[in-house]
DRENSEZA-9404 format. One line per 10 residues: number of its first residue (from 1); their letters; for each residue x, y, z of N, C-alpha, C, CB. Coordinates in steps of 0.2 Angstrom, whole numbers. Glycine has a CB too. Example, Ala and Ser with C-alpha at 12.3 -4.5 7.8 and 13.67 -1.06 7.14 Angstrom:
BEGIN
1	as	66 -28 39 62 -22 39 66 -16 39 57 -22 45; 64 -11 35 68 -5 36 64 0 39 70 -3 29 $
//
This chain:
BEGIN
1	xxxxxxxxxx	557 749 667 552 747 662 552 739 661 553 751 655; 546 734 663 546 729 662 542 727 656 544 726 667; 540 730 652 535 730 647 539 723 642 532 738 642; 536 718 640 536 712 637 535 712 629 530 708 640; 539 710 626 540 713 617 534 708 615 548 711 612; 532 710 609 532 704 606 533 702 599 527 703 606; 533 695 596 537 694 592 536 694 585 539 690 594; 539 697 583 537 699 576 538 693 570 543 706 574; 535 689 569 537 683 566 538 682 557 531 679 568; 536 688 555 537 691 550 545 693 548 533 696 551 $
11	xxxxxxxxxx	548 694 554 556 695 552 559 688 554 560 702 556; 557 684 555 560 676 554 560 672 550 560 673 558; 561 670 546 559 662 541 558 658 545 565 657 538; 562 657 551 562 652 553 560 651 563 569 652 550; 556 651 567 557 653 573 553 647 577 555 660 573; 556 643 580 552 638 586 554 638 592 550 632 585; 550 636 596 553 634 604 551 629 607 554 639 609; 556 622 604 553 617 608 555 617 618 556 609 604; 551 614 619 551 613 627 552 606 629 544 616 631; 558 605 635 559 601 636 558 600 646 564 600 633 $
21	xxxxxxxxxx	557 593 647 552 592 654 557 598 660 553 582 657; 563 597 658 568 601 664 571 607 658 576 594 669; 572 613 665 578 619 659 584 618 658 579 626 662; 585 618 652 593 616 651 598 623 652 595 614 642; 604 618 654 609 625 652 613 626 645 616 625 657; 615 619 643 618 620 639 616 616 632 624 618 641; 616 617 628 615 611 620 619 615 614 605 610 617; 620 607 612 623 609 604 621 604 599 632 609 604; 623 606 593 621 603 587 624 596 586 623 607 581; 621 592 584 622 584 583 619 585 574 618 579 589 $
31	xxxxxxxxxx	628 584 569 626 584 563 626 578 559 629 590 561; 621 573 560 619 568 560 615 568 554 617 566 566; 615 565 546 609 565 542 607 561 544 609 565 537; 601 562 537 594 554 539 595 549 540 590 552 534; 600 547 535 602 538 535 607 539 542 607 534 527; 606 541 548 612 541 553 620 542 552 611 536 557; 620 546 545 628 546 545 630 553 548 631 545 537; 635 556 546 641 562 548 642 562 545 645 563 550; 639 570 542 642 576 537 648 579 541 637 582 534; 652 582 535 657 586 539 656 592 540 662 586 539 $
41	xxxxxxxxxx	658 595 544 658 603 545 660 607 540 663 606 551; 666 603 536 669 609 530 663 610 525 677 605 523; 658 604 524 653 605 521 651 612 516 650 605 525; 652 618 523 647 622 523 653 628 519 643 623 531; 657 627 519 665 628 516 664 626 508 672 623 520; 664 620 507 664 618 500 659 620 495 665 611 500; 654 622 499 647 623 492 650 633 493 634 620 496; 655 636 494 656 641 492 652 647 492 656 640 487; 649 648 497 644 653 498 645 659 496 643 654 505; 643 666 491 644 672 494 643 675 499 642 674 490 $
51	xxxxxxxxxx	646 680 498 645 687 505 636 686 504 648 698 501; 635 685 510 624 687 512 622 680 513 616 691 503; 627 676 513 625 667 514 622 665 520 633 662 514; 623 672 524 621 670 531 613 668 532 622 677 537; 611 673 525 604 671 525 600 665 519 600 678 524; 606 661 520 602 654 513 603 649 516 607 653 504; 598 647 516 596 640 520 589 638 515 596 642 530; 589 630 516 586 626 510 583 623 514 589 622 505; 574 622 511 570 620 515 567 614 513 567 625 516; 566 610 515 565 608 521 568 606 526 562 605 520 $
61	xxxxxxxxxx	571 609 535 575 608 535 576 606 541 577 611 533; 580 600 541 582 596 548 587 599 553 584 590 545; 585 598 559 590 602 564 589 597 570 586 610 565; 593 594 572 595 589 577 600 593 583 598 583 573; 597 592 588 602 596 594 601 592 601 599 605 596; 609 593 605 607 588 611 607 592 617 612 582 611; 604 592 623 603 598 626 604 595 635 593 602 623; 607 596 638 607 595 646 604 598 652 614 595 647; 600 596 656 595 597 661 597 599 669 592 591 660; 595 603 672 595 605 677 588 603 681 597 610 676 $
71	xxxxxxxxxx	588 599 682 583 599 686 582 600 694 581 595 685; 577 599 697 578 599 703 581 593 708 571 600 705; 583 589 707 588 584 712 593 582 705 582 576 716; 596 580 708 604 576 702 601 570 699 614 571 708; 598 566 702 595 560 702 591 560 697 591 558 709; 587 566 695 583 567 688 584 571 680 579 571 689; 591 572 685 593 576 676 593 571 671 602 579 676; 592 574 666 593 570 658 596 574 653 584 568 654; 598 570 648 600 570 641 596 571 637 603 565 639; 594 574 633 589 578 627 590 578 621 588 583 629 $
81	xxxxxxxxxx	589 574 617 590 573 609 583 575 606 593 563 607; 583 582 604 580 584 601 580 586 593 580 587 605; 573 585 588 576 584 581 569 588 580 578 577 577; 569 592 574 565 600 571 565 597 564 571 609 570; 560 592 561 558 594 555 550 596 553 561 590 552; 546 592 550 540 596 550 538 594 557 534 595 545; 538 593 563 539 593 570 544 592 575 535 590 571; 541 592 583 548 595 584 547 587 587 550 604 588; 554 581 588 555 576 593 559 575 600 556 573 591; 553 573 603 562 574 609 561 569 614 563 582 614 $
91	xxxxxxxxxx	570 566 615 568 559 618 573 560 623 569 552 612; 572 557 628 577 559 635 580 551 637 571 563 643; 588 553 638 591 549 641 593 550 646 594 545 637; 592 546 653 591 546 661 601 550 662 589 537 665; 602 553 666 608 556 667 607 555 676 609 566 662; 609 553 677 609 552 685 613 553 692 607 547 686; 617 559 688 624 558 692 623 568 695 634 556 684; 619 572 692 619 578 694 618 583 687 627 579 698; 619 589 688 615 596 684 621 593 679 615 606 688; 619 594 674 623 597 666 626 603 666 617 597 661 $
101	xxxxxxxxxx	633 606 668 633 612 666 635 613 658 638 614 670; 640 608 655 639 609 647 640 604 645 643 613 644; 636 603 638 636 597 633 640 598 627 630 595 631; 644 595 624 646 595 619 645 587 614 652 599 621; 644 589 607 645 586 603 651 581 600 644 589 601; 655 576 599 662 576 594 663 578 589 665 571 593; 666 584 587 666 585 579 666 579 575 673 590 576; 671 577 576 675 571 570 669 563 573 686 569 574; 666 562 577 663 558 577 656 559 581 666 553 578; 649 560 579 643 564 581 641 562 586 638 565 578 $
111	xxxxxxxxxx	641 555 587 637 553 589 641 551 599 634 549 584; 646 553 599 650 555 605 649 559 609 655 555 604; 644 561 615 643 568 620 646 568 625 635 569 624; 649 571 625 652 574 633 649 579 637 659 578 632; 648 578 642 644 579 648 648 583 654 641 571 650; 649 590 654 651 592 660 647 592 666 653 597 660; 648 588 671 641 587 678 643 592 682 639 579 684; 639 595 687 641 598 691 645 593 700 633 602 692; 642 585 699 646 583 703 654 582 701 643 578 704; 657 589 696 665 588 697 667 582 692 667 586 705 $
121	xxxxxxxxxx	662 580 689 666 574 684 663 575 677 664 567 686; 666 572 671 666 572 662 663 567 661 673 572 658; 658 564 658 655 560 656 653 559 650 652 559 658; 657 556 645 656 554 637 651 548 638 663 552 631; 645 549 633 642 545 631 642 544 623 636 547 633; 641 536 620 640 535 612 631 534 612 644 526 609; 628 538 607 621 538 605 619 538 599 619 541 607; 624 532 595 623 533 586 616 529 587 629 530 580; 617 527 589 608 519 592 603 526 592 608 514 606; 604 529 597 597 532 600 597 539 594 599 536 610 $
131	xxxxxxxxxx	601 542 591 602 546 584 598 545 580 606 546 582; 602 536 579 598 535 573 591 534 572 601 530 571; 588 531 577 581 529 579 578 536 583 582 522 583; 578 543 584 575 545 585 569 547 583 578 547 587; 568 547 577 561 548 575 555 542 576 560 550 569; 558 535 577 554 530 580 552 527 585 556 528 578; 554 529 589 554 529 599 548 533 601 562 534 603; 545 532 605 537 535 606 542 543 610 530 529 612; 537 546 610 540 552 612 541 551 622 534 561 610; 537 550 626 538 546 632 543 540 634 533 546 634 $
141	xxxxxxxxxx	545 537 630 550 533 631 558 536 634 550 528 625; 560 536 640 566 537 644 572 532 642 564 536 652; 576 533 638 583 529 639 586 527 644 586 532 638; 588 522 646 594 520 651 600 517 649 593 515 654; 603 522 647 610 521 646 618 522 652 609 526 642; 622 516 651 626 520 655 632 526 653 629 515 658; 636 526 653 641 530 650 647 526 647 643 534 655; 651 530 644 656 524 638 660 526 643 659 526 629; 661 532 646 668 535 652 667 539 653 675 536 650; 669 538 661 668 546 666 675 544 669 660 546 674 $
151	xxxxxxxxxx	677 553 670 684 555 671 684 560 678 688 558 664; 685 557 683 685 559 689 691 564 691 684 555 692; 694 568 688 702 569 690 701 575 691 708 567 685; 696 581 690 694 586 692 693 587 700 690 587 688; 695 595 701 693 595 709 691 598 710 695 594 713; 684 601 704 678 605 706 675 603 698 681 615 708; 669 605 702 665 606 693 668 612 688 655 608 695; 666 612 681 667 618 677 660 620 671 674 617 672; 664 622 670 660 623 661 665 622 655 656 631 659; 671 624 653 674 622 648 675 617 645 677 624 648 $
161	xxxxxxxxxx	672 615 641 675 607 636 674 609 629 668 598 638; 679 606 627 676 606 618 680 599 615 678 616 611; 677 598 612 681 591 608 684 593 600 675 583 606; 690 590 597 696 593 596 693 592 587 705 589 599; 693 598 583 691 595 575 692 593 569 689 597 574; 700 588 572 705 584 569 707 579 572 710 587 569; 708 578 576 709 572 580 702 569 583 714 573 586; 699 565 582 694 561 584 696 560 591 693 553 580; 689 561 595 687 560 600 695 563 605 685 552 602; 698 567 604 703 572 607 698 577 610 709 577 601 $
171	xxxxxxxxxx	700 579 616 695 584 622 699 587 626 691 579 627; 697 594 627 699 598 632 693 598 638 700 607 628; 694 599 643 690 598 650 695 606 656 693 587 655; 689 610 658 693 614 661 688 616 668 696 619 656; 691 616 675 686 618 679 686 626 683 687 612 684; 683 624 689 683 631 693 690 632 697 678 631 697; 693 627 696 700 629 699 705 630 699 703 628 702; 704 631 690 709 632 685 714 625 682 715 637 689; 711 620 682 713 615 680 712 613 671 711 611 686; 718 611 670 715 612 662 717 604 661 719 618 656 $
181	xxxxxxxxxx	713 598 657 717 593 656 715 593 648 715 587 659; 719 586 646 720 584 636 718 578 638 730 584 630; 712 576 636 710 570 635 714 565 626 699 571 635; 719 560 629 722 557 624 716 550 622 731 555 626; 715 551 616 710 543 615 713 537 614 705 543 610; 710 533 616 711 525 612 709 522 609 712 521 615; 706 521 604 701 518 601 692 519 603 704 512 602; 695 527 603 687 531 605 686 528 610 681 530 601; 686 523 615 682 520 619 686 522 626 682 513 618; 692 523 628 697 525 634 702 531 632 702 519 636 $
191	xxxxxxxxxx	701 533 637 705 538 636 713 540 641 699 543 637; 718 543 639 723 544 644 723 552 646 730 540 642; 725 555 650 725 560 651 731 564 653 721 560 655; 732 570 652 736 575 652 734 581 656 739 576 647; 737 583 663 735 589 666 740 593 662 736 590 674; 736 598 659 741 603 657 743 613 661 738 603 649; 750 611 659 753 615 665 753 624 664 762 612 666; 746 625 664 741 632 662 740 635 669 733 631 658; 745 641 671 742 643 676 738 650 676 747 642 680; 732 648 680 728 654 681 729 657 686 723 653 680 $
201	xxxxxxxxxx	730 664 686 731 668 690 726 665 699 729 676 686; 727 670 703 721 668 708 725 674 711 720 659 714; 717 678 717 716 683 723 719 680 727 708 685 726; 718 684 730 719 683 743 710 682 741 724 696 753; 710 678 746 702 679 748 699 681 753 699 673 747; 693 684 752 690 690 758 686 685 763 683 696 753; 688 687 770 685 684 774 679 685 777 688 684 778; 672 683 780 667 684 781 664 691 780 665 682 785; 669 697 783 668 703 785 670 708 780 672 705 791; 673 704 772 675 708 769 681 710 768 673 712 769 $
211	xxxxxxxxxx	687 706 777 694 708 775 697 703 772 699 709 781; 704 706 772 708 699 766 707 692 775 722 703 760; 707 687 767 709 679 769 715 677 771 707 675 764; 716 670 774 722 667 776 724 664 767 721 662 783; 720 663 762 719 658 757 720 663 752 713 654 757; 717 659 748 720 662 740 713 661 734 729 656 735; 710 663 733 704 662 727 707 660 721 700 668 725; 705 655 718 708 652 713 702 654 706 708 643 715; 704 655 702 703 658 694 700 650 692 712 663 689; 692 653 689 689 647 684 693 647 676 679 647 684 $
221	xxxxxxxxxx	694 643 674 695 641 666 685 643 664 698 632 665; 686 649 661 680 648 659 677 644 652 678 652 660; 679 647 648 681 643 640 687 643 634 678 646 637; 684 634 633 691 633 628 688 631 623 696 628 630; 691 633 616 688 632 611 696 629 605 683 640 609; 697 624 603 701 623 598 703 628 592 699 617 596; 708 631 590 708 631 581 705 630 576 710 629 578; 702 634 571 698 634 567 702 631 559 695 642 567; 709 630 560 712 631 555 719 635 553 708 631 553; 723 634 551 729 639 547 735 632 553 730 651 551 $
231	xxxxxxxxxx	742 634 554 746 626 555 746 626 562 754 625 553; 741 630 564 740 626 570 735 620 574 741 630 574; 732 620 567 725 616 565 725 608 570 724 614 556; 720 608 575 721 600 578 726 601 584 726 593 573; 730 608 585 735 608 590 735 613 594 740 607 587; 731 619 591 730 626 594 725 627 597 729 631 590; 724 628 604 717 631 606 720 638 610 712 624 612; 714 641 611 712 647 615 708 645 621 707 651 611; 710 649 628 705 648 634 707 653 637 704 642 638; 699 656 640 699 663 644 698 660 652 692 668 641 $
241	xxxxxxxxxx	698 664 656 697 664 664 695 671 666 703 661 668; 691 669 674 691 673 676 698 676 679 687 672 679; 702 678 677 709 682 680 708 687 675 718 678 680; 703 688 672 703 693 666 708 689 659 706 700 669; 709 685 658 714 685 652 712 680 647 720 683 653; 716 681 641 714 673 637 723 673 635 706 674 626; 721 665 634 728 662 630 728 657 625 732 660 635; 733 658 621 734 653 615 739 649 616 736 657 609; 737 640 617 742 639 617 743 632 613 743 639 623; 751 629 611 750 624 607 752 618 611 754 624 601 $
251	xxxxxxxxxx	749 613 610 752 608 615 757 605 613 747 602 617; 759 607 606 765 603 604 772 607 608 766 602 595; 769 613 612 776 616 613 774 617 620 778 623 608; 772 613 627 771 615 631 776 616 635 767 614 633; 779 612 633 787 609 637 790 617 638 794 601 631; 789 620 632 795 624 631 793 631 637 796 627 622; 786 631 638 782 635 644 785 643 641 785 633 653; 783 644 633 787 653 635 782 656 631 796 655 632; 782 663 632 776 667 630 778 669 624 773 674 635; 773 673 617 775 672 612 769 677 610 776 666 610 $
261	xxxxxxxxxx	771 683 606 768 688 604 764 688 594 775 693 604; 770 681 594 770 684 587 765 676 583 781 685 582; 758 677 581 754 671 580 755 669 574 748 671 581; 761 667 572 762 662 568 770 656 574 764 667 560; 768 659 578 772 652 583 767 653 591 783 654 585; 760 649 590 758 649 597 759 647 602 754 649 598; 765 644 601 767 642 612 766 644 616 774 642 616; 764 650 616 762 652 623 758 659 623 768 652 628; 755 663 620 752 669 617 748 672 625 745 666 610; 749 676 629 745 679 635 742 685 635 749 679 639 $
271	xxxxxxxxxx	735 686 635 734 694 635 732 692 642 728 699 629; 735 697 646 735 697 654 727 698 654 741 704 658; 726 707 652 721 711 655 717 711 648 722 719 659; 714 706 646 711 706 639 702 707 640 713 699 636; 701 710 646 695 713 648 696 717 655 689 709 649; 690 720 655 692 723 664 688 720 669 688 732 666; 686 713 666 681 708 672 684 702 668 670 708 673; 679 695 672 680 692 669 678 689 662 678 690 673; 681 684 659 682 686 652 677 675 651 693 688 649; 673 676 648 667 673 650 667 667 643 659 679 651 $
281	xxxxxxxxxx	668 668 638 667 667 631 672 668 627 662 671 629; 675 662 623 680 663 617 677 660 610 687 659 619; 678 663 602 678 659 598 680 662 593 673 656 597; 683 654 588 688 655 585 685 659 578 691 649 585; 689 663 573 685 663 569 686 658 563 685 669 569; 680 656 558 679 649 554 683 650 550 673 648 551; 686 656 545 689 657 542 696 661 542 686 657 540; 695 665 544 705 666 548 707 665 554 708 674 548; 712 660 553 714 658 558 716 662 566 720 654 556; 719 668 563 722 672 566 718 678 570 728 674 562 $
291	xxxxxxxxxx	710 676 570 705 682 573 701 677 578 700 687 566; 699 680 583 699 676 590 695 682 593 707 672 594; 688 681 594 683 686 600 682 684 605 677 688 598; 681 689 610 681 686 617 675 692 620 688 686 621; 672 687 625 666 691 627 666 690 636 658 689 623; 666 697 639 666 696 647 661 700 650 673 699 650; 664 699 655 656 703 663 658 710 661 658 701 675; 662 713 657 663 719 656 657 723 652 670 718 653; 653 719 648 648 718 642 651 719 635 643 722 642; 659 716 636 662 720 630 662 714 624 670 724 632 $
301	xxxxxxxxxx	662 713 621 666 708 616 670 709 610 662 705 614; 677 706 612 684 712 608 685 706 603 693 714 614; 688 709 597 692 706 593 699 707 593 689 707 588; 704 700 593 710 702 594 713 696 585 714 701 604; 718 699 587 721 698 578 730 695 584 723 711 570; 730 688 581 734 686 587 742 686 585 732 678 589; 744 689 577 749 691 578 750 695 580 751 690 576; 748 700 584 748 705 588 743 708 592 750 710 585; 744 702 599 739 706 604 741 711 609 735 702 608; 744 716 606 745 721 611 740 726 611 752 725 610 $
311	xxxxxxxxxx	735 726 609 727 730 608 724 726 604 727 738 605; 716 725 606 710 722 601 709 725 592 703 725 605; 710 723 592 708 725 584 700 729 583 708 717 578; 697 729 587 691 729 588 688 729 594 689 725 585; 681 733 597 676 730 603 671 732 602 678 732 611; 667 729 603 661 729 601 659 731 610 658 723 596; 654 739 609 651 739 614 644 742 616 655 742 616; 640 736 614 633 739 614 630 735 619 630 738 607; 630 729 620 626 727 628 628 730 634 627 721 629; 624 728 636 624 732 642 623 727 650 617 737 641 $
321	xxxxxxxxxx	624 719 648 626 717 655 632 711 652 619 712 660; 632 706 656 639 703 654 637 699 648 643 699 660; 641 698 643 641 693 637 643 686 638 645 696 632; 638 682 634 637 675 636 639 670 634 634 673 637; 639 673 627 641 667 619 645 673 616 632 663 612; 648 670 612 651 673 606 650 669 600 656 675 606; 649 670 591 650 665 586 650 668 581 645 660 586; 657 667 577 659 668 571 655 663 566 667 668 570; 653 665 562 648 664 555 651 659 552 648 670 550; 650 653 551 653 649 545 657 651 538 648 645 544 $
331	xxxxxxxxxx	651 653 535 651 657 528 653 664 527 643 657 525; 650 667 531 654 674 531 658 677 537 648 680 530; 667 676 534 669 677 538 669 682 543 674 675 536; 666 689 543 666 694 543 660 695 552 665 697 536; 654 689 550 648 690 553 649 684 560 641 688 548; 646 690 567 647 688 572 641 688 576 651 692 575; 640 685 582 634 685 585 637 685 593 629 678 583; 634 690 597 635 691 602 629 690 606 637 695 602; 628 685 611 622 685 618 625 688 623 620 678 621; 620 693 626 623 696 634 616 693 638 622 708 635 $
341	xxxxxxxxxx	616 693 645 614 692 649 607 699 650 619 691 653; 608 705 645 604 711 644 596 706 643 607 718 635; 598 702 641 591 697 638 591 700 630 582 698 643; 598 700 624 597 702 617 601 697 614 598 710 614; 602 695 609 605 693 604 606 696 600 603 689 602; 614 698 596 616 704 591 619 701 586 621 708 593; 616 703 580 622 698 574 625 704 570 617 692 567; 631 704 569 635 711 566 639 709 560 641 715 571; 641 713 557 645 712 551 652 716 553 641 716 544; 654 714 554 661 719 554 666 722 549 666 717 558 $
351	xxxxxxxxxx	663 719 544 665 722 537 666 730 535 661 720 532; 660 729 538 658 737 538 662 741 542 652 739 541; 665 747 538 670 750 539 665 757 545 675 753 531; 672 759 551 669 764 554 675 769 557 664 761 559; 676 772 557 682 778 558 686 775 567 677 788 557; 683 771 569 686 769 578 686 763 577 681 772 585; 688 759 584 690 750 581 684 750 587 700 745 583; 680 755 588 673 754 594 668 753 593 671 758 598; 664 748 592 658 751 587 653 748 591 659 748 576; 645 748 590 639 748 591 639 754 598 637 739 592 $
361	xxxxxxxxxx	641 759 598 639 764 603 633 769 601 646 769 605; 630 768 596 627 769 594 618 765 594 632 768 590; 612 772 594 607 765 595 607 760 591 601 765 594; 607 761 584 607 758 576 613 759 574 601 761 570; 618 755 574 625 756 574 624 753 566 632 752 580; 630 755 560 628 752 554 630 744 554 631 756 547; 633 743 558 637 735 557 631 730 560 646 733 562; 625 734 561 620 727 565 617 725 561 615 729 570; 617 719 560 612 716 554 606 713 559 616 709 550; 605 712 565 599 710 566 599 708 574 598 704 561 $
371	xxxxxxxxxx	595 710 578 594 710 585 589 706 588 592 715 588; 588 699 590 585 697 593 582 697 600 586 693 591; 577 698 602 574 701 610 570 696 614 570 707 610; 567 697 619 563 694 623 565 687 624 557 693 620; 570 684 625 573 678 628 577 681 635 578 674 623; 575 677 640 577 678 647 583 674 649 572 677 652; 586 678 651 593 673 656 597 670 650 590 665 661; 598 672 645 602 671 638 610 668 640 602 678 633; 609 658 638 617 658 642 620 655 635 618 652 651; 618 655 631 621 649 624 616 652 620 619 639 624 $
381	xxxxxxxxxx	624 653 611 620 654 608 624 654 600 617 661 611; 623 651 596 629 650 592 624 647 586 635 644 594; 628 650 579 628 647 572 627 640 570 633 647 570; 625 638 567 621 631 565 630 630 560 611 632 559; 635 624 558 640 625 555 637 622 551 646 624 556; 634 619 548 630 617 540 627 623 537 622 610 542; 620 625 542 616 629 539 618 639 543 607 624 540; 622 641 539 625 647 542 620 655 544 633 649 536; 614 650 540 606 657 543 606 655 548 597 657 541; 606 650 550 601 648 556 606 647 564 597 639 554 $
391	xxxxxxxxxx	601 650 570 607 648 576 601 649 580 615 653 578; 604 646 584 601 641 591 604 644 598 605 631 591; 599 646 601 599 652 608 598 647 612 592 658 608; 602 645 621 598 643 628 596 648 630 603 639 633; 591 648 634 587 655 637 581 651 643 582 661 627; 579 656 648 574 654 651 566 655 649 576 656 656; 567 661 643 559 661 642 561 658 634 554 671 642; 558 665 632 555 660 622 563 658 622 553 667 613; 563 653 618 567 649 614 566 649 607 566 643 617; 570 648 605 570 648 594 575 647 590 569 655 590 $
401	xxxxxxxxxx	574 646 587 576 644 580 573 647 573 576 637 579; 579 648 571 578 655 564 583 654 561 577 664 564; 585 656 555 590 658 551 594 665 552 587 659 546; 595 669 547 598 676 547 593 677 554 597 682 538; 589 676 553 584 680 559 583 675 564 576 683 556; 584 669 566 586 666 569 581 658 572 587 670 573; 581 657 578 585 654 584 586 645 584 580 657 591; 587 643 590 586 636 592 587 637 599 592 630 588; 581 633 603 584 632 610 579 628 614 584 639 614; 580 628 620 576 620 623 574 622 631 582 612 622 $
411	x	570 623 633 566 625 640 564 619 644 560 629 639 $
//
């Protein structure tokens, strides 16, 4: 059944889809106010939300996102600073090195992007210039910018990066051959580097015909996401791989290399088989430190409680191809959003109590608060941390932005 939905606009506040000249893979929020300053993330913490906050958001409302291009040759990719208020702007700066596999923002300082290319290298850019002035730049005007720093020490391309949200300009970088580094900063501008000594499982590899190889297949890092908070705040991250597993670890204890069960000491936390495929998607949750979901090619996405991961606390099993994004709720610690590849977006409450730790097996399970559809190829998809209605979808057809009811995304 190919039959094409259509979109009920009535169950969104909020819903647009700007288009940009090339398809992105990745984008994220750049939380930049009017006068080009930097609000912070706690923000959205301190005004005190109640339980249902997911759906309060104040209008008139500004939404600024930076979004990375795939185009057809390396030579044309761009950078995409796009801004949503009563219209939509969008101003491209020339990226010339190869495809964008993921962009990220600096928490601690906005206007800092990091640039995963597919030629194998990290590329931070500064764009408080081009931030601040985006609504005055004609919309066809192209940027030339060069880069603040590119770090060539990888020896394959990836997708994992996130920048640290305590230590300014601190960075994880992780590729396809399991290589994980700690980008140490200097004065924001240079960075020193630390491989860190994470090893990812790897196969025998199959030879043309399907028998085993003389070699070994090597396990990608596929995502890493820092701590949300509790004492391992600035120092804890989480990262999954294809070997099927995620781990917790602290960099202040690596030296010591030893695994560890109990999450109030994360040196080394390992769930070997923490899906039955590859394990695609980690994040933390906003408000208890100690709850962490993961989403794989399995279509599963589990919740595990890290002072005891000897079983999930939870799985959520209602999609039906592999899962792409995961994202705990700013305001309500309870509310999750899951993207599969099925082409749906799920937002759930897990509050809701249910007699098994399995839940959405069900067509209309009660923990669903809201199902977004008709987007294709769904690879990004996450919570606004200011405004906790609203989240922002990468996808190959419709693109949106909404609140409780959703989206943000960029074609």
């Amino acid at each position: 059944m190919n039959d094409e939905l259509d979109v009920d606009e009535e169950a969104y506040d909020m819903l647009f889809s700007p288009l940009t000249p090339w398809p992105c893979l990745s984008l994220d929020f750049v939380l930049s106010t009017p006068d080009g300053g930097h609000p912070s993330v706690g923000d959205a913490k301190k005004k005190g939300r109640d339980k249902g906050s997911c759906s309060s958001v104040t209008y008139p409302l500004q939404i600024t996102c930076v979004a990375g291009s795939q185009a057809a040759k390396g030579s044309q990719n761009e950078i995409y600073l796009l801004r949503k208020k009563e219209h939509v702007v969008c101003k491209a700066i020339k990226h010339p090195y190869g495809g964008l596999n993921r962009i990220k923002t600096c928490k601690k300082i906005n206007s800092l992007i990091a640039t995963w290319c597919d030629d194998s290298k990290v590329y931070i850019y500064e764009l408080s210039e081009e931030i601040r002035h985006l609504d005055e730049r004609p919309y066809n005007e192209e940027v030339v910018k060069k880069p603040l720093h590119v770090f060539g020490g990888h020896t394959s391309e990836g997708f994992s990066l996130d920048w640290n949200p305590v230590h300014a300009a601190k960075l994880l970088s992780g590729d396809n051959d399991g290589n994980l580094f700690l980008w140490l900063p200097d004065n924001n501008v240079k960075w020193t580097y630390e491989r860190l000594n994470v090893e990812v499982g790897s196969d025998q590899s199959e030879d043309n015909n399907g028998g085993k190889g003389k070699g070994r297949k090597k396990h990608s890092i596929e995502d890493v996401q820092w701590s949300k908070g509790g004492n391992g705040f600035g120092h804890v991250f989480a990262m999954c791989s294809s070997d099927k597993s995620v781990r917790i670890i602290d960099t202040r204890d690596l030296k010591k290399n030893q695994e560890k069960t109990d999450g109030r000491n994360y040196a080394h936390i390992h769930i070997a088989d923490a899906h039955a495929a590859d394990v695609n998607v980690i994040s933390w949750n906003e408000n208890v430190d100690f709850l962490i979901a993961s989403g794989g090619d399995d279509s599963v996405v589990k919740i595990w409680d890290t002072r005891n991961v000897s079983n999930a606390v939870g799985a959520l099993k209602f999609h039906k191809r592999p899962i792409s994004a995961v994202s705990w709720n700013q305001s309500d610690t309870y509310v999750i959003l899951a993207a599969s590849l099925d082409n749906s977006i799920s937002i759930w409450d897990l509050s809701v109590e249910t007699e098994s730790l399995e839940f959405g097996l069900t067509k209309h399970p009660d923990q669903l608060l809201f199902e977004h559809l008709n987007q294709k190829f769904i690879t990004d998809a996450k919570f606004h941390p200011l405004h906790p209605g609203c989240v922002r979808t990468r996808a190959m057809a419709l693109k949106a932005v909404s609140r409780t009811s959703l989206m943000v995304g960029c074609e």
